[in-house]
N, C-alpha and C positions, 0 to 999 in steps of 0.2 A: 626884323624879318616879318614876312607877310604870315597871317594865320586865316585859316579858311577853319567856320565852324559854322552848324546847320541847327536850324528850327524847322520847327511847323507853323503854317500860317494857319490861321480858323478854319481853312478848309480841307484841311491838310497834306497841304501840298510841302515839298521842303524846300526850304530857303539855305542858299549859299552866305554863309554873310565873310565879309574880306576884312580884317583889321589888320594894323601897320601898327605895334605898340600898341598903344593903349587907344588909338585913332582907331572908328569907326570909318572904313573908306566906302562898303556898299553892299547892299545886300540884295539878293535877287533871287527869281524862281528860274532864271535859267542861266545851266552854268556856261552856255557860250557867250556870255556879258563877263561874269567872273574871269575866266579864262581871257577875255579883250581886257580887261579893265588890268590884268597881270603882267598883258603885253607891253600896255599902255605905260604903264608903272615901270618898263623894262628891267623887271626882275626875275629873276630863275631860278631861286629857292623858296621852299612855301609848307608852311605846317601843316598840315590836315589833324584838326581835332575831335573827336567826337563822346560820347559820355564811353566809349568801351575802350578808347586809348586815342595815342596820337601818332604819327612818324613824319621827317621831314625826306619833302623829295625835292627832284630836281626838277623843272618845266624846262623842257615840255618831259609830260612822264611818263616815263620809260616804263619797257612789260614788264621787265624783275619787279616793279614796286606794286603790278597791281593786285598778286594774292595777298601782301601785306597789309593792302588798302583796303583790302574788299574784309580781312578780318577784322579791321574798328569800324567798320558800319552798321548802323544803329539800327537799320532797317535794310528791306530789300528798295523801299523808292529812295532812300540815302545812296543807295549801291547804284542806283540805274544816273541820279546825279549825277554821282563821283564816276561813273561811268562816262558820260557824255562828256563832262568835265575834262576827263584823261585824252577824248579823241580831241574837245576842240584844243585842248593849251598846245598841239602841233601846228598852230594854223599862224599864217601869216597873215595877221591882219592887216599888215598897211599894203600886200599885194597877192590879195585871196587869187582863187584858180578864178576864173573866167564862166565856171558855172559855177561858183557859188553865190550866191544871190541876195547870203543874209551875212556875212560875216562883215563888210561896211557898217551895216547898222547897228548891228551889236559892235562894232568899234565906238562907231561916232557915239553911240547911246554912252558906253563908260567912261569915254575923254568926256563927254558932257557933264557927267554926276560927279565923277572924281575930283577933290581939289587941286585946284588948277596946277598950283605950285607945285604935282607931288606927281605930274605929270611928264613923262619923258618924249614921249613919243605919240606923233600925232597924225592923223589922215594928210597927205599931201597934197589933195585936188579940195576945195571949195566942197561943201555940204550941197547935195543936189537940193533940186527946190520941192520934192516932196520930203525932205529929212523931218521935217517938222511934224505931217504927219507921222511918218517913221516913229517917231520919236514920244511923242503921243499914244500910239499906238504900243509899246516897248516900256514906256513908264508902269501897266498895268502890272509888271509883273515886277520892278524896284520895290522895295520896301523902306528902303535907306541910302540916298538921302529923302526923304518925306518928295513925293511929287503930287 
């Protein structure tokens, strides 16, 4: 089962980090990478752990789970996280709305990091020719895998 648990980075901002067992899969400052990289992963159950407890929900996650959620948060910027966290794991990342703008890149960015093998599900059209930029740009805020 996937387990999502959070740091602070030196600046303190909070980090999402995603493990699979004992596998480090990615760690990031924003959870609409987390939330693609779970897509990506094509799984639908997922631990949320934090130092004040844990519970396990279902993705995409549903409003009964979020007073639950918002009680093991460590913080109020854990809380705004796991907040954005909850809207994006609704999102279809392999065929976002038409005004969304950023939900390809944070795809393409966690099929990129993720090990490749543990990967299910993937973008269907060719990486545009800015993605590299994209992607560059989107590394700033990875922590794991090292970029």
């Amino acid at each position: 089962m996937l387990k999502l648990t959070f740091y602070q980075n030196s600046e303190g901002a909070i980090v999402g980090n995603l493990d699979s067992g004992d596998r480090r899969l990615l760690a990031t400052t924003h959870p609409a990478t987390i939330a693609a990289a779970i897509f990506a992963l094509d799984e639908y159950e997922l631990e949320v752990a934090t130092v004040t407890g844990s519970i396990r929900v279902s993705i995409p996650i549903e409003t009964e789970v979020l007073d639950p959620l918002e009680a093991i948060m460590a913080s109020s910027d854990m809380g705004k996280f796991m907040s954005g966290f909850a809207t994006f794991s609704r999102l279809d990342f392999a065929n976002p709305s038409q005004f969304d703008t950023s939900a390809d890149v944070h795809f393409r960015t966690a099929v990129h990091h993720l090990p490749n093998e543990l990967v299910k599900l993937r973008p269907a059209e060719p990486a545009p020719k800015d993605f590299s930029a994209e992607l560059k740009n989107r590394n700033q805020y990875i922590y794991f895998p090292d970029c």
